[in-house]
C-alpha positions in Angstrom: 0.0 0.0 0.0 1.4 3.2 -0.9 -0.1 5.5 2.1 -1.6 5.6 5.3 -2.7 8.9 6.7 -3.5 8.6 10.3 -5.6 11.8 12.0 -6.2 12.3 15.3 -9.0 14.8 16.5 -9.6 14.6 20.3 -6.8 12.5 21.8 -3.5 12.3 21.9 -1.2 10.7 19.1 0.2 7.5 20.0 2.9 5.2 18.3 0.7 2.1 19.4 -2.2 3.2 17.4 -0.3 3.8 14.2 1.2 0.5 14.2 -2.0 -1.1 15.1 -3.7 1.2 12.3 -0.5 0.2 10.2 -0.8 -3.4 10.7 -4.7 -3.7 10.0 -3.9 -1.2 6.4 -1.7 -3.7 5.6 -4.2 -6.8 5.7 -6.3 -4.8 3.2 -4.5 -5.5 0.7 -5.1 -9.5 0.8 -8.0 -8.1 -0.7 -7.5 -5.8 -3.1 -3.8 -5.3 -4.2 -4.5 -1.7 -6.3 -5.2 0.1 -3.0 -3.7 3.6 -3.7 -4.3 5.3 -0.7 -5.8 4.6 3.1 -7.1 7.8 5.1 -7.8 6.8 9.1 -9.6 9.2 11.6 -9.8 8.1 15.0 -11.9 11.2 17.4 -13.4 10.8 20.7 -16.1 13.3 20.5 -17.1 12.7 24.1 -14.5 12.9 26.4 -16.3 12.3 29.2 -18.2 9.1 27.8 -16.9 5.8 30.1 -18.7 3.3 29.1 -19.0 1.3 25.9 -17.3 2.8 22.3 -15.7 5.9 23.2 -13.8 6.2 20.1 -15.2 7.1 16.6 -12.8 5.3 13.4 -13.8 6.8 9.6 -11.7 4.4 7.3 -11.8 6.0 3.3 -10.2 3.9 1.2 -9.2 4.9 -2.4 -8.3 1.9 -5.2 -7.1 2.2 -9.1 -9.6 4.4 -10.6 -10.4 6.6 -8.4 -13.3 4.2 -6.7 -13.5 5.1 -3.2 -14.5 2.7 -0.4 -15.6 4.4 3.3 -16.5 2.6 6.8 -17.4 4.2 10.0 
């Protein structure tokens, strides 16, 4: 894969989440080997939530062509 752009809105930056991120981005492309680009954003929009998913993930995935794949 020729990028990974990890963004963080809400929390810190930390090395274990890129390669975690990393490592995941790089199982993609088992799937689909013309995977041109890989755009993660990871917020917690509640800081004071506890319980449950505190995080929000937007994965936006862009292959050959310009097709364009997104998951929250």
């Amino acid at each position: 894969m020729q990028l990974v752009k990890i963004t963080y809105r809400g929390l810190e930056k930390t090395e274990t989440i890129d390669d975690l991120v990393s490592d995941y981005a790089a199982r993609l492309e088992k799937f689909c080997d013309h995977i041109n680009r890989c755009d993660v954003a990871i917020e917690q929009p509640n800081h004071a939530h506890h319980k449950g998913n505190p995080y929000r993930v937007r994965i936006d995935v862009t292959v050959a062509k310009g097709h364009e794949l997104v998951a929250e």
